[in-house]
N, C-alpha and C positions, 0 to 999 in steps of 0.2 A: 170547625168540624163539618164534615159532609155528612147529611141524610139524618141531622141529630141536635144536639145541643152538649155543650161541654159545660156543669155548675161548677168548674175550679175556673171558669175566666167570668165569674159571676159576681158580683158586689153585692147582693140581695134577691130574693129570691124571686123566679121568674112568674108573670101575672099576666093574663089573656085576655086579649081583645078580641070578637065576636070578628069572623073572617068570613070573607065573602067570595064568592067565586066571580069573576066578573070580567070583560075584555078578552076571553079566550084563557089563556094561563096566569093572566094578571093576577095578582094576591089584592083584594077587596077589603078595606074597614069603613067604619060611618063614624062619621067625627061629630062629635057631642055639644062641642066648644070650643071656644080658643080664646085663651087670655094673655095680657102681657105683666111679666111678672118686675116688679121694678129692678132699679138696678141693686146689686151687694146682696139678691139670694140667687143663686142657680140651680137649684137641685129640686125635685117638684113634690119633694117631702118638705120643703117652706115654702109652698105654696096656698095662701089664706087667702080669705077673700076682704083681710085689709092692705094687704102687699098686690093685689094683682087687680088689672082692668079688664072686663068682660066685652070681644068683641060684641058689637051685638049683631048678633046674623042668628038667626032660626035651622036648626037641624037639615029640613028642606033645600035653603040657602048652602048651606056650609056641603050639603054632599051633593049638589046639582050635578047632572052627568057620569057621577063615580068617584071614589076615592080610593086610590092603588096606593101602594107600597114595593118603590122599584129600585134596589139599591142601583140599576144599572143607571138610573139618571142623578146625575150630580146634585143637583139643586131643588130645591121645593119648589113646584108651582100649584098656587091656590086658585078656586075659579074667581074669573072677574067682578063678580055678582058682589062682593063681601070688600072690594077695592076699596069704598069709601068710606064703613064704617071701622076700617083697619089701620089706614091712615089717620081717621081721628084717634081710634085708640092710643096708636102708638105715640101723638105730637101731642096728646094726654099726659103720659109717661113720660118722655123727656123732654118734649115743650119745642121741639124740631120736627118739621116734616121729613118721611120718609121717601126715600128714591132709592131704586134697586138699579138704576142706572149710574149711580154717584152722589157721594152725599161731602161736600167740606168740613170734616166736623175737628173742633178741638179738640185736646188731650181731655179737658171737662166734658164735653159730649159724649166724648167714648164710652165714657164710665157711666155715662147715665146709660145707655143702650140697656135694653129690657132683655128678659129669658121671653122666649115666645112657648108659649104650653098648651099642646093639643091633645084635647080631652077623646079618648076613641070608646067606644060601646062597648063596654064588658061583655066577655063571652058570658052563655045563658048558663046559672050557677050559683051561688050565694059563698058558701064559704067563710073563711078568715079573711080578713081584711086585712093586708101587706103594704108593706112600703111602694110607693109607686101608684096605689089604690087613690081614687077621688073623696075619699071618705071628708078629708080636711077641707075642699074645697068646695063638693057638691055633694050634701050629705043623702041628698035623695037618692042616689046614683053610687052609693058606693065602691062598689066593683068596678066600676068604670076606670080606665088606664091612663096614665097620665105621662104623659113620653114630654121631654125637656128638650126647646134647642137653645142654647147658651148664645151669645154674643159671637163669639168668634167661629162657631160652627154656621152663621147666616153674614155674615158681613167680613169682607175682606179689601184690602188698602190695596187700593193700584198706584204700583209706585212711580206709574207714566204721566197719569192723569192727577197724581194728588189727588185721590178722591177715594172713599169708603162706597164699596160695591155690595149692592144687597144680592143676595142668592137668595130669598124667599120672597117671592115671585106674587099677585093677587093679577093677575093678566090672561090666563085661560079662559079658553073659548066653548073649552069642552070638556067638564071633569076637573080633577085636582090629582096633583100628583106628591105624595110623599116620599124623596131622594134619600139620597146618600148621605146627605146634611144633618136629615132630620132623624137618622136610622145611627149617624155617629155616637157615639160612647154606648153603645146599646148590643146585644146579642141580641139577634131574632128568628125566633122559630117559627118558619111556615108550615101548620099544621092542620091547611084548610079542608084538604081531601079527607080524610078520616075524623076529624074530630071539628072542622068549621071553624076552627081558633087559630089566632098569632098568637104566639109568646113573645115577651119580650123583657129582659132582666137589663139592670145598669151593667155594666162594664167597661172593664178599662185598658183591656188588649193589654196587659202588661206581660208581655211574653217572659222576659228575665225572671220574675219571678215566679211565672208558672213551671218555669224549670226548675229553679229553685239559686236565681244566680242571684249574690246579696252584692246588687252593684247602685251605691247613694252617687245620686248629682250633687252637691253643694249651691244653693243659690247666692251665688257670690254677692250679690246686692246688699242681700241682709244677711249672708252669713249663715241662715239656717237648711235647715234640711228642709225639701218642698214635701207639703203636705200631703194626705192620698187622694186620688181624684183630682191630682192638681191638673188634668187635660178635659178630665168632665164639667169639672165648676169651672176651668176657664181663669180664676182669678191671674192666673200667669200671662193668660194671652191676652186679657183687656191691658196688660199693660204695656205690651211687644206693639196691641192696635194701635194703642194712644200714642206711643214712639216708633212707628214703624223707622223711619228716614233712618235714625242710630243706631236701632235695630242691626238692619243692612248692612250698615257702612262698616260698623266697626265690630260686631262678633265674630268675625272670622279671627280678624287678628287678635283683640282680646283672647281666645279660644286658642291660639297660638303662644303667647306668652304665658298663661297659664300652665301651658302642659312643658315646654319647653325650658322659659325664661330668656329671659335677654340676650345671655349669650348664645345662647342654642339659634335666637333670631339671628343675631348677627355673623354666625358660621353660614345660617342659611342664606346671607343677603351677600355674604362674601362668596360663596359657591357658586350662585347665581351670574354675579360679574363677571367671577371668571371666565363660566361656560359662555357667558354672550361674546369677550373679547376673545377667547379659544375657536369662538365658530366664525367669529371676524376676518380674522386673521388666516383662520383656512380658507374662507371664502375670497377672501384677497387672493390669497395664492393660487387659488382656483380659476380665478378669473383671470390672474397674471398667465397662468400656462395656456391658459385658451387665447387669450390677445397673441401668446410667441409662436402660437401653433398656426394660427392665422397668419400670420404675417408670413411664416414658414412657407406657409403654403402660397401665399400670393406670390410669393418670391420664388418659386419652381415655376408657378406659371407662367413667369413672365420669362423666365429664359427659355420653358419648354417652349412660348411663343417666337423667341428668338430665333429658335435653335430651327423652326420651321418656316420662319420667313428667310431665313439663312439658303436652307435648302429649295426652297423653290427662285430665290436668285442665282443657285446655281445649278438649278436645272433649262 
């Protein structure tokens, strides 16, 4: 929606983080906390503080220089200051050091990767306590907001390098930046000029059914129907990370015989041949008329050349 918020692309109800004005137009929060949530919960409603490790950085630390909210930058960058005790947390949680430049990791590493959970300053306010709320995690702070980034929305497979790419960044010089990454499965409402608050509710862009189209995938693997939120909890894509290479290789065509079957492939592999020996065979012909047209032509030349060495021995 433009200039607004839409509650039908809403999964629960939307909760405000205390908004700051800051960098010119920049939309401003102060982050409270950051934990890593282990791996097999994603959602920051199973977020306790026996499943999750508390980085340790100081308020101070954690919003040094500023903390935006820029859906136009891709990626999270955190300030540098918080680098070391992040990496401890995280080789806490799965017992691997962390590199956002490339990481080797197994199909078993994959699955351990952590939710990473940033706790931002509840707008000034009391109220109900909602889903999404710090109540379970940081009871002094209840209202405090609790935004989720899943595994596969910070780590991505390059499939150049074999290597797992972090997109959540602790390398800033100046400030902290919260992306596109960390804004994904999320509606957010900038509502800092009039009221000083972000909103920000789960969501899950499901367009088809906001229209009201009843169109089921099948997950072939098991047979069942995929669960709701299956791109906000991710459980589908830690398993795409852990197999990226088969992934690749072979969904297209799998994807092909599904919709088609066998024979539908093999009319299409027979089409295919054809067209290649049909354009062969014109392009031979092609080149055959161009060699006779040449030759054609050299062959005028040389008698028009005759035909004037002729004439100046008889003049």
């Amino acid at each position: 929606t433009i200039g607004g918020t839409d509650s039908k692309l809403h999964e629960g109800g939307m909760i405000y983080a205390k908004g700051l004005k800051t960098k010119g137009v920049m939309h401003g929060v102060n982050i409270r906390k950051i934990y890593l949530m282990k791996s097999g919960e994603y959602g920051v409603q199973d977020a306790t503080p026996k499943n999750t490790v508390t980085v340790q950085a100081s308020e101070d630390v954690l919003n040094s220089g500023s903390v935006i909210v820029d859906s136009g930058t891709t990626d999270t960058y955190l300030t540098r200051l918080i680098s070391g005790v992040f990496h401890s947390a995280f080789k806490e949680v799965t017992g691997f050091s962390y590199n956002d430049n490339g990481m080797k990791l197994s199909e078993d590493d994959v699955f351990k990767l952590p939710t990473i959970i940033i706790q931002l300053v509840g707008a000034d306010g009391g109220g109900e306590v909602l889903p999404g709320h710090a109540e379970n995690i940081d009871p002094e702070h209840p209202h405090d907001v609790l935004i989720a980034i899943p595994p596969a929305h910070y780590i991505e497979y390059d499939s150049g390098a074999k290597k797992y790419v972090g997109r959540f960044s602790t390398s800033e010089s100046r400030g902290s930046v919260l992306g596109a990454n960390t804004m994904r499965g999320h509606d957010i409402y900038f509502d800092i000029s009039e009221n000083g608050r972000i909103g920000i509710a789960r969501s899950n862009c499901d367009y088809n059914a906001l229209i009201g189209l009843d169109i089921q995938i099948e997950d072939k693997a098991s047979g069942q129907q995929p669960r709701e939120n299956d791109d906000y909890y991710e459980s589908g894509n830690l398993s795409k990370l852990a197999n990226p290479d088969i992934e690749d290789s072979g969904s297209m065509l799998t994807k092909l015989f599904d919709q088609i079957g066998i024979i539908g492939v093999a009319v299409i592999v027979c089409a295919v041949i054809i067209a290649v020996v049909v354009t062969k065979r014109f392009s031979d012909r092609r080149r055959a008329q161009y060699q006779a047209a040449n030759l054609e032509k050299e062959h005028l030349n040389e008698l028009h050349l005759d035909t004037e060495i002729q004439m100046a021995e008889i003049s």
